[in-house]
MOPAC internal coordinates of N, CA, C and O (Angstrom, degrees):
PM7 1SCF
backbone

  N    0.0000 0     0.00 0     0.00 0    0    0    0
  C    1.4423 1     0.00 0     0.00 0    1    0    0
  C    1.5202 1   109.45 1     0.00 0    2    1    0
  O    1.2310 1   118.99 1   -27.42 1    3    2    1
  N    1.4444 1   119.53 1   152.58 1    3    2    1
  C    1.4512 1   113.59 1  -177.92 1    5    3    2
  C    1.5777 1    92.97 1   -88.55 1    6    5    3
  O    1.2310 1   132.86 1   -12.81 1    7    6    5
  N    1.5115 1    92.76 1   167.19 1    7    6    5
  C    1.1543 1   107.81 1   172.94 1    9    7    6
  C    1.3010 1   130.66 1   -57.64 1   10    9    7
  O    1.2310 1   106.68 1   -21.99 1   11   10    9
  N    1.2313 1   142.39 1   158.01 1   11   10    9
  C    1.9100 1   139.51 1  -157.08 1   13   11   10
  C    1.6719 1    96.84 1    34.66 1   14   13   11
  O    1.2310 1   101.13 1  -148.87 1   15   14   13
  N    1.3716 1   151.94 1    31.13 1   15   14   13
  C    1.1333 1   151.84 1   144.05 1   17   15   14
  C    1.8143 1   108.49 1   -64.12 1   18   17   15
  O    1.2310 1   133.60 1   -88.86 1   19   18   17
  N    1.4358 1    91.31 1    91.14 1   19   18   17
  C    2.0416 1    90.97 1   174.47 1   21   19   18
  C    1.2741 1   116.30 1   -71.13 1   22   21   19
  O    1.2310 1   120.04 1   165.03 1   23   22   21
  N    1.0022 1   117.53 1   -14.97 1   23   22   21
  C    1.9208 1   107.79 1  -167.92 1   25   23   22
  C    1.1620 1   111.51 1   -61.33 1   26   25   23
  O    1.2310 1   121.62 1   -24.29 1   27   26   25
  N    1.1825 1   114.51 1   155.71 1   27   26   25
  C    1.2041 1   132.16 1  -156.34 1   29   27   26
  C    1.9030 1    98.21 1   -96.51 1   30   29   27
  O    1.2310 1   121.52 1   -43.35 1   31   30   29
  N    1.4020 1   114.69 1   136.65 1   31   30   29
  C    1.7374 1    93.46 1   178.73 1   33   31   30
  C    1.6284 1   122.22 1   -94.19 1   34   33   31
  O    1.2310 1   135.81 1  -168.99 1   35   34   33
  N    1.4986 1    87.00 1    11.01 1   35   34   33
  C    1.8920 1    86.28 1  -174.60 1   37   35   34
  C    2.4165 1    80.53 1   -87.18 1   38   37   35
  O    1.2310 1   115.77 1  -154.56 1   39   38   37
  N    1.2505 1   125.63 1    25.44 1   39   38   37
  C    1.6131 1    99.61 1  -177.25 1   41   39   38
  C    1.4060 1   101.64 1   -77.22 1   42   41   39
  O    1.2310 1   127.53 1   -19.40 1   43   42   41
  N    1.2800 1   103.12 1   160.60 1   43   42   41
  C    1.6566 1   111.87 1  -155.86 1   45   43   42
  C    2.4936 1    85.91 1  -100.40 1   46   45   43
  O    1.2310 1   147.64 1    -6.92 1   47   46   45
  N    1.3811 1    63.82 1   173.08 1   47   46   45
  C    1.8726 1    86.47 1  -170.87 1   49   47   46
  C    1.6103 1    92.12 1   -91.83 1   50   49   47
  O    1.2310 1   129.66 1   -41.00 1   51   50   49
  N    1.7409 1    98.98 1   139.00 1   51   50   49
  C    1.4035 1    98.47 1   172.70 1   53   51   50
  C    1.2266 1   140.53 1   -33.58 1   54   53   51
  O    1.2310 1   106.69 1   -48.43 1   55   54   53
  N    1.0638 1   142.36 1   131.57 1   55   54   53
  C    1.8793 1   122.87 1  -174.18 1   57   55   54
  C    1.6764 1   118.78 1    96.64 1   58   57   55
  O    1.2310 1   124.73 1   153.01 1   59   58   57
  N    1.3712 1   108.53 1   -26.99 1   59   58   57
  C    1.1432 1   123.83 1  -163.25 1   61   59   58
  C    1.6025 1   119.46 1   -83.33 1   62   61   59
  O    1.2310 1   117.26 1   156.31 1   63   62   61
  N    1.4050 1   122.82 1   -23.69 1   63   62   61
  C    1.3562 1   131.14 1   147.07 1   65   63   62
  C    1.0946 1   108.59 1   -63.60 1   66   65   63
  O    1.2310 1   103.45 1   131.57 1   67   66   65
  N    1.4788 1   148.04 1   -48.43 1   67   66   65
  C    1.1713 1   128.98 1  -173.01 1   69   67   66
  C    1.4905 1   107.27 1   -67.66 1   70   69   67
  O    1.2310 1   103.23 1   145.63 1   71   70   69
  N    1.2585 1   148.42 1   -34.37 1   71   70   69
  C    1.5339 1   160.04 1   117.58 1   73   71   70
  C    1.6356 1    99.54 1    17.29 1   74   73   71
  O    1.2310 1   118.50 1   111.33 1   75   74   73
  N    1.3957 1   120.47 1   -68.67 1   75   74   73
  C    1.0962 1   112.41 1  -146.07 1   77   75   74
  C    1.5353 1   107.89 1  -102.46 1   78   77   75
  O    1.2310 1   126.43 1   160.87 1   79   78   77
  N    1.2812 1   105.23 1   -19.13 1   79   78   77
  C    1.7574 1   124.54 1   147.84 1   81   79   78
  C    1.1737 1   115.72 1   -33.54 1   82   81   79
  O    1.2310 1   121.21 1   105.66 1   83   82   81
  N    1.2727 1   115.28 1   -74.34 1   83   82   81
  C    1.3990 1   134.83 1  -172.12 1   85   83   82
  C    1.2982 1   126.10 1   -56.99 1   86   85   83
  O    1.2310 1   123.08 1   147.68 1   87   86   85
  N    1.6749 1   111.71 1   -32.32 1   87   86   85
  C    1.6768 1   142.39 1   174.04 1   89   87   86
  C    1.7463 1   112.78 1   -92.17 1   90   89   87
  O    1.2310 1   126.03 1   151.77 1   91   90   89
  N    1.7115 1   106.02 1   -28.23 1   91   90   89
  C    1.7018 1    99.00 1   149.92 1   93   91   90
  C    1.3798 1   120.38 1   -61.89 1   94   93   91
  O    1.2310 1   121.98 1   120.15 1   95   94   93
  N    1.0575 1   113.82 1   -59.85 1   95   94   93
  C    1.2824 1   117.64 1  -164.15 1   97   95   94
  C    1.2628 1   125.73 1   -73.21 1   98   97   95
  O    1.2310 1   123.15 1   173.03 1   99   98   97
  N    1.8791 1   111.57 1    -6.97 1   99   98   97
  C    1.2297 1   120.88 1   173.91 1  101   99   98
  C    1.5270 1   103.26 1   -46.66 1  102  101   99
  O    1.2310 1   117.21 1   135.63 1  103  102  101
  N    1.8043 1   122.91 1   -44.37 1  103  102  101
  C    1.3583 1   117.89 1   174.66 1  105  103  102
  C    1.4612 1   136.40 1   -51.39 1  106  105  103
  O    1.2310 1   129.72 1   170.68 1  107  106  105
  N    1.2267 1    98.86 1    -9.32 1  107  106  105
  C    1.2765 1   107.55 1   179.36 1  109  107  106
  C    2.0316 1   113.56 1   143.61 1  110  109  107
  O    1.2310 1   117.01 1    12.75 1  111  110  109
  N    1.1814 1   123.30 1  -167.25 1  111  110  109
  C    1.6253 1   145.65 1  -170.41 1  113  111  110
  C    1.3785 1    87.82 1   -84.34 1  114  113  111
  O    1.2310 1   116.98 1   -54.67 1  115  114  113
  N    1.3539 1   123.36 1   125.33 1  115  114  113
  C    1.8241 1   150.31 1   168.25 1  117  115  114
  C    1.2376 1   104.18 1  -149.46 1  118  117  115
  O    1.2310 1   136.32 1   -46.02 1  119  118  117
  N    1.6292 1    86.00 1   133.98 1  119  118  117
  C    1.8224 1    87.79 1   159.72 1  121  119  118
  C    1.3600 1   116.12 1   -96.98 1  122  121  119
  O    1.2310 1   120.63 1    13.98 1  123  122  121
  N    1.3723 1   116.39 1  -166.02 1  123  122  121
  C    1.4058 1   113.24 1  -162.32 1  125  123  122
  C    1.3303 1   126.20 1   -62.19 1  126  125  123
  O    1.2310 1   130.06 1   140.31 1  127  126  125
  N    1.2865 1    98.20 1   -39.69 1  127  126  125
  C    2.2088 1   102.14 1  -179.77 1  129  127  126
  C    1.5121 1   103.82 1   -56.46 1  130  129  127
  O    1.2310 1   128.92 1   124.11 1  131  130  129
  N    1.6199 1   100.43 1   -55.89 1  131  130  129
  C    1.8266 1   106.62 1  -177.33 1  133  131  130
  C    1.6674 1   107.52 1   -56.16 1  134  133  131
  O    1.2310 1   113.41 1   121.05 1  135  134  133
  N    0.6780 1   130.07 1   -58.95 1  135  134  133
  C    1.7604 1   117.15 1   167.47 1  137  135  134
  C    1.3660 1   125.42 1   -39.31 1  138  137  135
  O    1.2310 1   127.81 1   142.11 1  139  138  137
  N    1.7068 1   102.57 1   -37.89 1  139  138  137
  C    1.6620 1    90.64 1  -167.40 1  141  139  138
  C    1.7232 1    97.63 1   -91.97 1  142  141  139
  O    1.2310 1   115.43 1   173.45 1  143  142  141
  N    1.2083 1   126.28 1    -6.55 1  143  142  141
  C    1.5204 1   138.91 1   171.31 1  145  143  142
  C    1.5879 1   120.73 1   -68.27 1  146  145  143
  O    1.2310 1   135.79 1   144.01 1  147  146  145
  N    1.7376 1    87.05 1   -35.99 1  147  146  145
  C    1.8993 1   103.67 1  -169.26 1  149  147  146
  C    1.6677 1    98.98 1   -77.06 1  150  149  147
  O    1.2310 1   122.53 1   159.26 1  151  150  149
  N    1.6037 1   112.75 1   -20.74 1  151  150  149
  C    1.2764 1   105.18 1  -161.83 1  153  151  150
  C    1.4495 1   102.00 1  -104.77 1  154  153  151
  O    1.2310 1   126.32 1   162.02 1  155  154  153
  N    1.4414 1   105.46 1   -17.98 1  155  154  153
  C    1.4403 1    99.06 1   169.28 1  157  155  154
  C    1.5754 1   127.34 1   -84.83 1  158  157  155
  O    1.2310 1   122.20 1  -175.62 1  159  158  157
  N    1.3877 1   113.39 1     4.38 1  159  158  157
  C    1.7013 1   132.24 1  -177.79 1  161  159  158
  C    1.8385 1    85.48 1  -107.63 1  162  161  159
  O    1.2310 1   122.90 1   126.55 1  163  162  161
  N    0.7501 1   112.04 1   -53.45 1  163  162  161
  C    1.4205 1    95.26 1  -166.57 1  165  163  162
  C    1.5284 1   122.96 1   -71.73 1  166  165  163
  O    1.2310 1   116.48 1  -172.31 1  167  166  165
  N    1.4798 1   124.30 1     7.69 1  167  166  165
  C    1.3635 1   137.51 1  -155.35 1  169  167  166
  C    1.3989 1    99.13 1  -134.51 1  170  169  167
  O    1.2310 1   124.47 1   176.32 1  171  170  169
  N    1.9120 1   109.03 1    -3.68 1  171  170  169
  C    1.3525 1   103.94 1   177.88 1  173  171  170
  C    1.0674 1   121.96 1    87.89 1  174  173  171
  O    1.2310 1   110.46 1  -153.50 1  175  174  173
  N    1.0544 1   135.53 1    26.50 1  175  174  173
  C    1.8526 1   151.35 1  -130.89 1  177  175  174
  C    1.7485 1   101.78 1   -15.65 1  178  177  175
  O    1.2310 1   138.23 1  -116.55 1  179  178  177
  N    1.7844 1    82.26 1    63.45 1  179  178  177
  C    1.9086 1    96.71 1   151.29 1  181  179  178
  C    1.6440 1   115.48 1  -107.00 1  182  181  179
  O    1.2310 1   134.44 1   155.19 1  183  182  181
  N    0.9841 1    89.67 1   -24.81 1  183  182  181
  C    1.6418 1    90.66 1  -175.29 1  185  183  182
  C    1.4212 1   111.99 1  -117.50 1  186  185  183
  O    1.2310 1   124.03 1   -72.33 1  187  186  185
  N    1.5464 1   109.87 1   107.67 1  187  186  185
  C    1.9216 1   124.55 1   169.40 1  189  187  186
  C    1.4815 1   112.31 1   -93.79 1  190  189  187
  O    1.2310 1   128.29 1   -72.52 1  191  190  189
  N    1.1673 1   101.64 1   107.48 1  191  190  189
  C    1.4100 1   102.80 1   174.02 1  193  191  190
  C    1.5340 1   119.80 1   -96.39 1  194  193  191
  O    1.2310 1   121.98 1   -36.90 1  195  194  193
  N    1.2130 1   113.82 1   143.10 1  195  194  193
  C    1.5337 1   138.09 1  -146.80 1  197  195  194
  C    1.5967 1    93.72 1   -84.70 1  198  197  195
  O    1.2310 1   129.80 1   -29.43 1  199  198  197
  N    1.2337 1    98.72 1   150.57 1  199  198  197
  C    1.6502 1   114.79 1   172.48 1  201  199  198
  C    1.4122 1    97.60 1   -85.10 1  202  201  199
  O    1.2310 1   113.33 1   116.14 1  203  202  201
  N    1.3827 1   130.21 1   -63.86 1  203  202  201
  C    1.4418 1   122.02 1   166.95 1  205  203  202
  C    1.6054 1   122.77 1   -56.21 1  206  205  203
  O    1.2310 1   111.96 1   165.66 1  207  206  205
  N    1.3566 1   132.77 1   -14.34 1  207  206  205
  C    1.8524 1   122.00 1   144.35 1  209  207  206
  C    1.3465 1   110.60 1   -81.90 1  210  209  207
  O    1.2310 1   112.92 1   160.33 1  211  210  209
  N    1.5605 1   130.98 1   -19.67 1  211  210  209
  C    1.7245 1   102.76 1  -161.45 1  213  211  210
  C    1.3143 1    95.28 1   -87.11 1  214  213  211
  O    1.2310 1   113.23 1   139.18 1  215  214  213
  N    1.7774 1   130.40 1   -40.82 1  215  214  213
  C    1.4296 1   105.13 1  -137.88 1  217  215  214
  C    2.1867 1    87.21 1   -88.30 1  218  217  215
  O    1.2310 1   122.09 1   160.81 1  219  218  217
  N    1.5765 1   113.60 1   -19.19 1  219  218  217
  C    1.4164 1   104.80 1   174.70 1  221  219  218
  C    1.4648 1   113.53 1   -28.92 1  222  221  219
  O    1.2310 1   131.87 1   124.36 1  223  222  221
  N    2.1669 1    94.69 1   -55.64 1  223  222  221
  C    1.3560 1   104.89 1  -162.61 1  225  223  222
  C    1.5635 1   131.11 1   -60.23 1  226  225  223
  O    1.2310 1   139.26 1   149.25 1  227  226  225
  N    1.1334 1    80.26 1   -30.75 1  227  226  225
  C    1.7721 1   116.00 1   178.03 1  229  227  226
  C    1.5414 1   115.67 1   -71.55 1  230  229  227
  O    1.2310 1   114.82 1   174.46 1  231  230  229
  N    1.3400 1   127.43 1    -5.54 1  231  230  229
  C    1.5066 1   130.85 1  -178.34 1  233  231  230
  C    1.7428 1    73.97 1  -119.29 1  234  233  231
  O    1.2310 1   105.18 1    75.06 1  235  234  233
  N    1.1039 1   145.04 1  -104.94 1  235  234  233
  C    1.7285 1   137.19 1   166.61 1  237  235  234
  C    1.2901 1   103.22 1    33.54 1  238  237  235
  O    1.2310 1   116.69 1    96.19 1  239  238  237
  N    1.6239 1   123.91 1   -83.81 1  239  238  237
  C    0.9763 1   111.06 1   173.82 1  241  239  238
  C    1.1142 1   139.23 1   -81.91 1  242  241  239
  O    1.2310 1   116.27 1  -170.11 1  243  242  241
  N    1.2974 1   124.69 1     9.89 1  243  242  241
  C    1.2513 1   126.27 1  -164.26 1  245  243  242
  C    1.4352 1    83.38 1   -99.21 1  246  245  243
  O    1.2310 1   103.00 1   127.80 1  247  246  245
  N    1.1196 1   148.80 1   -52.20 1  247  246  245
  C    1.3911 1   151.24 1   152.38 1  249  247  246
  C    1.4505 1   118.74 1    -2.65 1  250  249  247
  O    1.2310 1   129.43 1   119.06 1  251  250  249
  N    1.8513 1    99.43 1   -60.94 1  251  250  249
  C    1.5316 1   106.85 1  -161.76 1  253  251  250
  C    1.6861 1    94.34 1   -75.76 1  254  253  251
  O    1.2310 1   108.64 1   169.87 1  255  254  253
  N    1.4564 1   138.86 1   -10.13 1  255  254  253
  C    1.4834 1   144.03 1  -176.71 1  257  255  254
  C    1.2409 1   112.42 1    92.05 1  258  257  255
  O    1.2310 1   118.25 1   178.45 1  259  258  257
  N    1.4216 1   120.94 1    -1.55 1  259  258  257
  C    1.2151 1   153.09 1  -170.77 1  261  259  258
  C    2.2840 1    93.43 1   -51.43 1  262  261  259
  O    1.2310 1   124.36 1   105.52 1  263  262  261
  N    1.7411 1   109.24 1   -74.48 1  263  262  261
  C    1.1287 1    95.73 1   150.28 1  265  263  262
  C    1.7675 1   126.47 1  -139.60 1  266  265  263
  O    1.2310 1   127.47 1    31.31 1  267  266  265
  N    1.3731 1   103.23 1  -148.69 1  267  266  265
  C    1.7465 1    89.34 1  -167.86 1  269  267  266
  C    1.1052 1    99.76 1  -140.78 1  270  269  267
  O    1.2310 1   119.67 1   -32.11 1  271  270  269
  N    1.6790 1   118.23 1   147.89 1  271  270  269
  C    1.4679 1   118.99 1  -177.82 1  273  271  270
  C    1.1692 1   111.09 1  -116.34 1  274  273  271
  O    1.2310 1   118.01 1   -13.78 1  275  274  273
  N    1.5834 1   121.40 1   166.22 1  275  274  273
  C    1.6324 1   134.28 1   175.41 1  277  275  274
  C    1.2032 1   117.76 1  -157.49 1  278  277  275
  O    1.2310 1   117.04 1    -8.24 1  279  278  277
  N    0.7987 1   123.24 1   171.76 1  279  278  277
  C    1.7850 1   128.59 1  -155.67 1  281  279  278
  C    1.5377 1   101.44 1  -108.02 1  282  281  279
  O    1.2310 1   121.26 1   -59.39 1  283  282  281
  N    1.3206 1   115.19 1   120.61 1  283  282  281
  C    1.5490 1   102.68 1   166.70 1  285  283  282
  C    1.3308 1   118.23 1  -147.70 1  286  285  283
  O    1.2310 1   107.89 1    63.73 1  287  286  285
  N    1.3855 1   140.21 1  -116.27 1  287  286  285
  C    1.3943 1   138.45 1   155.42 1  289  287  286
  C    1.5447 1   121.89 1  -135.13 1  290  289  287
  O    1.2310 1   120.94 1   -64.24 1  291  290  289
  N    1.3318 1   115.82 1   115.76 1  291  290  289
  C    1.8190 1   119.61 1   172.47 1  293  291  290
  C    1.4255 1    88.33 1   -43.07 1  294  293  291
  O    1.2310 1   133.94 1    -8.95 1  295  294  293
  N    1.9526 1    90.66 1   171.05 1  295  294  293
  C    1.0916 1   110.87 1   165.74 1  297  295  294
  C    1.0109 1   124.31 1   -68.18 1  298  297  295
  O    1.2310 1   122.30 1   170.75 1  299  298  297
  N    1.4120 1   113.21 1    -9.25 1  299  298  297
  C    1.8841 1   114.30 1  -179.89 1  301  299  298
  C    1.3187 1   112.11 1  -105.82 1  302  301  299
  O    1.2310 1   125.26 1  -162.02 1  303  302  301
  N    1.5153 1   107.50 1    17.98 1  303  302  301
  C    1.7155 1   124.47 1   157.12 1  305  303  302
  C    1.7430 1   111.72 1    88.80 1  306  305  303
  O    1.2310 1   132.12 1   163.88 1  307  306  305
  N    1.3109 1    94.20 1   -16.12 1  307  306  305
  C    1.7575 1   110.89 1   157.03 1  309  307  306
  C    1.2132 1   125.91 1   -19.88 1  310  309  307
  O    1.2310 1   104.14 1   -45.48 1  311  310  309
  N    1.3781 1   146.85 1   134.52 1  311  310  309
  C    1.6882 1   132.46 1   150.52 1  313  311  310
  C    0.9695 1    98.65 1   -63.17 1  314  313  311
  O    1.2310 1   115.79 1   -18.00 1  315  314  313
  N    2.0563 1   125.59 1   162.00 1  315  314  313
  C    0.9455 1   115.71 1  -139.41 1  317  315  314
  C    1.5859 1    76.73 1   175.58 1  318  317  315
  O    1.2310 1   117.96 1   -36.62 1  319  318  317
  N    1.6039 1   121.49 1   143.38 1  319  318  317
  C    1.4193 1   122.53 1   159.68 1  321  319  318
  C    1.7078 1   104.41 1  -102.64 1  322  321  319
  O    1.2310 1   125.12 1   -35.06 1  323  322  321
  N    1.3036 1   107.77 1   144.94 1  323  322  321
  C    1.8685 1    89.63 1  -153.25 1  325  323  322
  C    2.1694 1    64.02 1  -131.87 1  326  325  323
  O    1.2310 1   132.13 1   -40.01 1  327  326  325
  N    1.4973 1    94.19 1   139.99 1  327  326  325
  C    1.5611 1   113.46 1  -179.16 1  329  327  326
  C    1.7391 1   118.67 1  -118.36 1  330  329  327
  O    1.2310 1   126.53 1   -44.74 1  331  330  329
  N    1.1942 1   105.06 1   135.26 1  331  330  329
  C    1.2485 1   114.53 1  -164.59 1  333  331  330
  C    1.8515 1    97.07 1  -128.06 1  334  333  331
  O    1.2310 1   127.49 1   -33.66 1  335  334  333
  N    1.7165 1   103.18 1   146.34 1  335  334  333
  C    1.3354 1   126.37 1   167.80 1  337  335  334
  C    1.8473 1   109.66 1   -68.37 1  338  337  335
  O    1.2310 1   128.56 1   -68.96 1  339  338  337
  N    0.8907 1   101.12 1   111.04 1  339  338  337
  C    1.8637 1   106.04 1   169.16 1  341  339  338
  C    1.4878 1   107.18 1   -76.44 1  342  341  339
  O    1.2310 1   124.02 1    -6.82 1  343  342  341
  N    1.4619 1   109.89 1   173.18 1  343  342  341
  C    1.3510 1   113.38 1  -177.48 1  345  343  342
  C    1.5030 1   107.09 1   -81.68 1  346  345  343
  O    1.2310 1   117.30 1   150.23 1  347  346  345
  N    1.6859 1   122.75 1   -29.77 1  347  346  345
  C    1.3089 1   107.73 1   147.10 1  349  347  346
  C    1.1113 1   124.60 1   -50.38 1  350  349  347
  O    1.2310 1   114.40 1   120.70 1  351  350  349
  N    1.4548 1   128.21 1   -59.30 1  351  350  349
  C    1.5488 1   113.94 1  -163.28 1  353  351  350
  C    1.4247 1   113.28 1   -51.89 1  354  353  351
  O    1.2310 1   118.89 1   145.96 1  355  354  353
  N    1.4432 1   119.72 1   -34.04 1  355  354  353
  C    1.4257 1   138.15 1  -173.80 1  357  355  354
  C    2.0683 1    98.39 1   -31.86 1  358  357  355
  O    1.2310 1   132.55 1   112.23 1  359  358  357
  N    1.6784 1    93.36 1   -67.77 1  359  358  357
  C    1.3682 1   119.79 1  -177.64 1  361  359  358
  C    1.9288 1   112.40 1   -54.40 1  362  361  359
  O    1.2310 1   121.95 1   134.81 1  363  362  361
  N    1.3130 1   113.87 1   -45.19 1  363  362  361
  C    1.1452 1   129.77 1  -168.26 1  365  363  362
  C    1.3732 1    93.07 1   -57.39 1  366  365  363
  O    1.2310 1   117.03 1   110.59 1  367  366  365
  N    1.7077 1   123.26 1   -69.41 1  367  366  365
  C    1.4079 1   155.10 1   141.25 1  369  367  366
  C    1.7273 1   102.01 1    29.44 1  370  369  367
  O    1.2310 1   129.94 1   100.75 1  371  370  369
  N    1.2283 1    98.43 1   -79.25 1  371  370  369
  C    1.6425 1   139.67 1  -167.12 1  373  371  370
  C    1.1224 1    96.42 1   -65.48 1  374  373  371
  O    1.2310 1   113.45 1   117.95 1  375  374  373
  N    1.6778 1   129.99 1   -62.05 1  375  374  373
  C    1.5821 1   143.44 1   171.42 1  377  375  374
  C    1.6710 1   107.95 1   -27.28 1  378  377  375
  O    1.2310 1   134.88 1   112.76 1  379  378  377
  N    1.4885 1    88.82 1   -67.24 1  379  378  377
  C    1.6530 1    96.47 1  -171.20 1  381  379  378
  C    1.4054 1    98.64 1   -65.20 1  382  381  379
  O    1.2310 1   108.12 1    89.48 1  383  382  381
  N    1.2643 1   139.80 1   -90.52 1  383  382  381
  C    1.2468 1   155.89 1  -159.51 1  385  383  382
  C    1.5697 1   101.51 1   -19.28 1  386  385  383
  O    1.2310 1   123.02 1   127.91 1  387  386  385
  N    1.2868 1   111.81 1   -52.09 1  387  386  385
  C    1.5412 1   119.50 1   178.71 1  389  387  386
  C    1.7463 1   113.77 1   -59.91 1  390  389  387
  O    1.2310 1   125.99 1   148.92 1  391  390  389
  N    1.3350 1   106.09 1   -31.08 1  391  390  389
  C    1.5789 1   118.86 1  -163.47 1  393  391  390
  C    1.5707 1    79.23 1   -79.80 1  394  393  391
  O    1.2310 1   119.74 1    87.28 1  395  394  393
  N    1.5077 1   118.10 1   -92.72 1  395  394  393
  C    1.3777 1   114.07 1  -173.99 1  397  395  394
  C    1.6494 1   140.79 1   -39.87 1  398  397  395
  O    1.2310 1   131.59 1   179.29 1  399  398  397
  N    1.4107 1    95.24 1    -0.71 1  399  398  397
  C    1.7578 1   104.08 1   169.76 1  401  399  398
  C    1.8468 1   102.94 1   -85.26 1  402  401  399
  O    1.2310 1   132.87 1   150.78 1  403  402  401
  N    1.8777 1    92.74 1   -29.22 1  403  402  401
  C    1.5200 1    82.48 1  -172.02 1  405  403  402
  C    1.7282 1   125.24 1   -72.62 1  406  405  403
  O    1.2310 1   131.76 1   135.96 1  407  406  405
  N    1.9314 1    94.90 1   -44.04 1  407  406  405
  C    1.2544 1   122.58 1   151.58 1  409  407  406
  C    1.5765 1   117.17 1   -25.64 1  410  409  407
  O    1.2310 1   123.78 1   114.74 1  411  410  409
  N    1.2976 1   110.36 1   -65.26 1  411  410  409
  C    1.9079 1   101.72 1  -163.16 1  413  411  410
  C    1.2599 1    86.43 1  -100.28 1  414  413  411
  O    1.2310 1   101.54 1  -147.28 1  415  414  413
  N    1.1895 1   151.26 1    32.72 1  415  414  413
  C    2.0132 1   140.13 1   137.75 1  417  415  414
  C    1.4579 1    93.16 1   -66.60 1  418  417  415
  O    1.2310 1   125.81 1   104.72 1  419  418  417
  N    1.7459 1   106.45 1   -75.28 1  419  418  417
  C    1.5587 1   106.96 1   167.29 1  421  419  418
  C    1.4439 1   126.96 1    -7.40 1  422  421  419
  O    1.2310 1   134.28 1    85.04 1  423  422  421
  N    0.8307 1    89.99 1   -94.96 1  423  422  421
  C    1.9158 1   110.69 1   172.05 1  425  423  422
  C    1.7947 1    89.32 1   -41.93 1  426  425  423
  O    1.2310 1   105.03 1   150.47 1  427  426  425
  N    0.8247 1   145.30 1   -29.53 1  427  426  425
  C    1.6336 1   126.52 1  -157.85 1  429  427  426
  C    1.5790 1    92.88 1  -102.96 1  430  429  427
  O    1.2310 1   114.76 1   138.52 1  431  430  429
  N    1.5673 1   127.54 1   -41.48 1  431  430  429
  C    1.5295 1   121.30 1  -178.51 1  433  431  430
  C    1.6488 1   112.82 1   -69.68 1  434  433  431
  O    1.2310 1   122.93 1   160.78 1  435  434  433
  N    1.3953 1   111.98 1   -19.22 1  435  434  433
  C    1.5541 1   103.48 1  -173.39 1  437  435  434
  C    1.2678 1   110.88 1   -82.04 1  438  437  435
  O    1.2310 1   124.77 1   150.88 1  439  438  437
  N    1.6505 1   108.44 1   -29.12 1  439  438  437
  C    1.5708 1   127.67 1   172.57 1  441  439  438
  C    1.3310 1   117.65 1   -36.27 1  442  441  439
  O    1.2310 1   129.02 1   114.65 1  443  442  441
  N    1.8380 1   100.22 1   -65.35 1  443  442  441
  C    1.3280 1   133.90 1  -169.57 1  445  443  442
  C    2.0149 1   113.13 1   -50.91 1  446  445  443
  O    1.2310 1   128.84 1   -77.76 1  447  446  445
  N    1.4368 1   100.58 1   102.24 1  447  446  445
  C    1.7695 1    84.17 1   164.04 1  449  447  446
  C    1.0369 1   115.16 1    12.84 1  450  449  447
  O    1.2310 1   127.50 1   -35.75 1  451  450  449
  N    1.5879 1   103.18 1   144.25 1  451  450  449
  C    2.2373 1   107.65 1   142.25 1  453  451  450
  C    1.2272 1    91.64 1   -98.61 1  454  453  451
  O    1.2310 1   122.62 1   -25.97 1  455  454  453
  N    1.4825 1   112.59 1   154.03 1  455  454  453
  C    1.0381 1   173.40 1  -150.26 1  457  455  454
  C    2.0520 1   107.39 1  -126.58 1  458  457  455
  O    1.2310 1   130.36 1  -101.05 1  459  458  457
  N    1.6893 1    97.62 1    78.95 1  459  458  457
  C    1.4872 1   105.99 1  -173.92 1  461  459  458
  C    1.7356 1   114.42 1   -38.56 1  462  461  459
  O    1.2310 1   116.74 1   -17.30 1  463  462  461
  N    0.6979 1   123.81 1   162.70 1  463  462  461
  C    1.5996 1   122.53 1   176.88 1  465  463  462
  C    1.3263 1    99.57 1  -139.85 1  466  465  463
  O    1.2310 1   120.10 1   180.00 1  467  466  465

């Protein structure tokens, strides 16, 4: 990074929050804090996701039908937009997941040593 460069290097690759959106919620209906919490426990608390990237991402897809929201109550009795996987997103889900296994092998063989011949 150059110098006075703030970004942070855990920032994710375009597309790639919506990825992990889509693969939270495969577990089920969360609203926004619980998603951006689920993804930050599950990444090992490497990855914090932003109140200004999740809920963008989160109207994004809610757009593409990908998933769907409703009003209900957190556990701390809060209103709350609580988000659910559609039977598109299901597919979308699967789309990406497949793309990015192919994507980061890529990225992982160019990484990897050569291998003298």
């Amino acid at each position: 990074m150059a110098k006075g460069d703030t970004r942070n290097d855990t920032e994710l690759l375009p597309g790639t929050l919506d990825l992990l959106v889509l693969r939270t919620l495969q577990a089920g209906s969360q609203h926004g804090f619980a998603i951006a919490r689920e993804i930050q426990r599950r990444s090992g608390e490497v990855l914090a996701v932003e109140e200004g990237s999740l809920y963008p991402a989160l109207h994004r897809i809610e757009r593409q039908g990908w998933i769907a929201a409703e009003w209900g109550l957190s556990e701390s009795n809060r209103k709350a937009r609580f988000y659910s996987l559609t039977r598109a997103g299901r597919a979308e889900l699967k789309r990406r997941t497949e793309q990015w296994e192919r994507v980061s092998g890529a990225v992982a063989r160019v990484l990897a040593p050569e291998v003298a011949g």
